[in-house]
C-alpha positions as CSV (number, residue, x, y, z in Angstrom):
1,X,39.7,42.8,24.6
2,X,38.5,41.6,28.1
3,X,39.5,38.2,29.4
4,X,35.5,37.7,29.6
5,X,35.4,37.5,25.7
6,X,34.6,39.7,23.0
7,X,32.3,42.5,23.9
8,X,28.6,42.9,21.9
9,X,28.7,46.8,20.8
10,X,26.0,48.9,22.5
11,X,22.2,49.6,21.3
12,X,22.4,53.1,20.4
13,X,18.4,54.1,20.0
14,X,18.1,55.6,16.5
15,X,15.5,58.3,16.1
16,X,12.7,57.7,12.9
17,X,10.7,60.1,11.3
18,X,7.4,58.8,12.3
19,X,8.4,56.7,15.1
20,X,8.7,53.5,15.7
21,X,6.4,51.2,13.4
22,X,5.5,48.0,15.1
23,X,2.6,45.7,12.7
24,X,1.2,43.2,14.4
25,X,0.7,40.2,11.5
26,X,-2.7,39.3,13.6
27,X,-4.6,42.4,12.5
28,X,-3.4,42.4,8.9
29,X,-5.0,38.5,9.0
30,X,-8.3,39.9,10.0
31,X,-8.3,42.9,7.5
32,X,-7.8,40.2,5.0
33,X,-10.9,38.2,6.4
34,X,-8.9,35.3,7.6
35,X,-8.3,34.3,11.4
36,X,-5.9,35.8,13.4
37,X,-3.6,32.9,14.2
38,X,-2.7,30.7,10.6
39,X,-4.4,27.3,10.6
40,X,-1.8,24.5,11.9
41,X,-0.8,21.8,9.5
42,X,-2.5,19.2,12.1
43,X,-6.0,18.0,11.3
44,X,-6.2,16.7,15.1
45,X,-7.5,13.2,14.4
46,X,-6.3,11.6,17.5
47,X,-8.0,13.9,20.0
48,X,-8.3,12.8,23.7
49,X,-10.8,14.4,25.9
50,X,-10.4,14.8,29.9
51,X,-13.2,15.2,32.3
52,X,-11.0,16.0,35.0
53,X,-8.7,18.7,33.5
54,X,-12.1,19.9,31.5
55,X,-9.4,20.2,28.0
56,X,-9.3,18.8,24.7
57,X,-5.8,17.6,23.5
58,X,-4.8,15.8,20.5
59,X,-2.5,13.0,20.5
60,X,-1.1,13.5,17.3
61,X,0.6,17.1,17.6
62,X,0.6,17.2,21.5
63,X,-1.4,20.2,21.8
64,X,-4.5,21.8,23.5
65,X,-7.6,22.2,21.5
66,X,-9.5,24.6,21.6
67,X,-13.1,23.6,22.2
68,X,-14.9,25.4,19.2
69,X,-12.7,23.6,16.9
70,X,-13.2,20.0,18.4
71,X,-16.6,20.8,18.4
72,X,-16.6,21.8,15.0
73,X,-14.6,18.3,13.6
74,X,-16.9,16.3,15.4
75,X,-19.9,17.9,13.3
76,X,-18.2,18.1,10.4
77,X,-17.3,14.1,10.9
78,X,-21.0,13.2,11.9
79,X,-21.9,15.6,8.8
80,X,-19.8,13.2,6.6
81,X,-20.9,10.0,8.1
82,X,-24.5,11.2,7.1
83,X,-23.9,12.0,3.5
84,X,-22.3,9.1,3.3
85,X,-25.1,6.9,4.6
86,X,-27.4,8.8,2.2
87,X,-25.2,7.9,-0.9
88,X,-25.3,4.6,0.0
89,X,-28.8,4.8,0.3
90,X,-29.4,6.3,-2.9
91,X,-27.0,3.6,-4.4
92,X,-28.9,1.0,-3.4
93,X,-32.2,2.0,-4.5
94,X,-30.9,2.9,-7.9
95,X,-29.6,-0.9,-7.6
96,X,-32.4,-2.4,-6.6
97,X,-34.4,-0.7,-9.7
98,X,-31.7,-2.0,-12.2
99,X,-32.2,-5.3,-10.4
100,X,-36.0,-5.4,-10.6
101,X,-35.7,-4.5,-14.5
102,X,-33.4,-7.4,-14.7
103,X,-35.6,-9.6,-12.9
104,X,-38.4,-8.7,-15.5
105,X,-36.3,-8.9,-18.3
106,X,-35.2,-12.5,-16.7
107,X,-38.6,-13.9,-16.5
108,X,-40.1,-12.4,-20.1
109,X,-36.7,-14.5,-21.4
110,X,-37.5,-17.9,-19.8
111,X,-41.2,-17.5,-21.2
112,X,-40.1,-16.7,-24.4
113,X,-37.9,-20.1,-24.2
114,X,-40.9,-22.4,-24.1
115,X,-41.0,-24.3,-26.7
116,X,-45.1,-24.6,-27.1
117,X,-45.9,-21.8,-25.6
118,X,-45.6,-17.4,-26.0
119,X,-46.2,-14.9,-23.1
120,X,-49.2,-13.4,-22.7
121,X,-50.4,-9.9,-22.2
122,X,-51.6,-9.7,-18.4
123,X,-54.9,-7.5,-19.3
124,X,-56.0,-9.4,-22.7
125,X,-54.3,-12.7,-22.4
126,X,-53.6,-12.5,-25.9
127,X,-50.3,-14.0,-27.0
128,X,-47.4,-11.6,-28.0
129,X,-45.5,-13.1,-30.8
130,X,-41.5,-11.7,-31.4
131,X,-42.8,-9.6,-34.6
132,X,-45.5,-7.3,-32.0
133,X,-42.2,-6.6,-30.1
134,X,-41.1,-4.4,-32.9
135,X,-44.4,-3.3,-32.9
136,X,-44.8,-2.1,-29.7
137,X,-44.8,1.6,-28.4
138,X,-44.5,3.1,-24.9
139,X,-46.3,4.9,-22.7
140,X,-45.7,7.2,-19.9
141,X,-45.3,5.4,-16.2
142,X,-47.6,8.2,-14.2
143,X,-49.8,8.1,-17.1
144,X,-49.9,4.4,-16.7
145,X,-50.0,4.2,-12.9
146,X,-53.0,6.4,-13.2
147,X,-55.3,4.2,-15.7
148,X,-54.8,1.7,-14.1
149,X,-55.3,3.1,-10.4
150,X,-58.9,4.3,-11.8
151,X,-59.7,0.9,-13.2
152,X,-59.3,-0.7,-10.1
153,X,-61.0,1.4,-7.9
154,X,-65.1,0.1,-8.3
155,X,-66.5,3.5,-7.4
156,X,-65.3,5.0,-11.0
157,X,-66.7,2.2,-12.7
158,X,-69.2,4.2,-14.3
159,X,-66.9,6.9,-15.7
């Protein structure tokens, strides 16, 4: 033994069969279909952009971004903001129909409260009693839209 400390043995090169064999991870990725660097744990939420330095870094792991994938969160978040805005949407028409049922099924209530008095069909103006409720059938909405649609117009009169 040296003063210097213990000595490391030396490399002795060791001959193989078929040579070295050196696999870069990278190209097994791609073989596989998937991208040649693994996909960081960081979503990059906090990302900072600089004009002068012309980079993209995130705040949150304190790392450059590459600009494909900064451009690619800011469509998917846009993307998101729109299906959200269309669900909402949606929501509020389906509301509002609930709401105009129950404003119909609000007034035919209070008329039926009047002491005196019954509702009244709009077209006949005959009275509709509780026992013609039973009574009563349904018919289809376009179907309905449609009669009534060629009623009002004067040029079918005649038909």
């Amino acid at each position: 033994m040296n003063e210097e400390g213990p000595r490391t043995p030396p490399i002795e090169p060791q001959s193989y069969l078929g040579g070295v064999t050196v696999i870069d991870f990278g190209d097994l990725r791609v073989a596989r279909g998937m991208t040649r660097r693994p996909v960081r744990t960081c979503r990059h939420h906090g990302l900072r952009y600089d004009d002068r330095e012309r980079r993209i870094w995130c705040s949150d792991c304190e790392t450059d971004v590459e600009p494909f994938d900064a451009f690619k969160l800011l469509v998917e978040h846009f993307d998101g903001a729109q299906k959200k805005a269309r669900r909402m949407l949606e929501e509020a028409n389906e509301a509002q129909s609930f709401q105009l049922r129950s404003i119909a099924a609000k007034e035919i209530d209070q008329k039926w409260r009047k002491r005196n008095m019954v509702p009244a069909c709009p077209h006949c103006r005959a009275g509709i009693w509780p026992e013609d409720v039973k009574r009563m059938g349904l018919v289809g909405k376009e179907y309905d839209s449609a009669r009534r649609a060629r009623a009002a117009d004067p040029a079918r009169k005649g038909e």
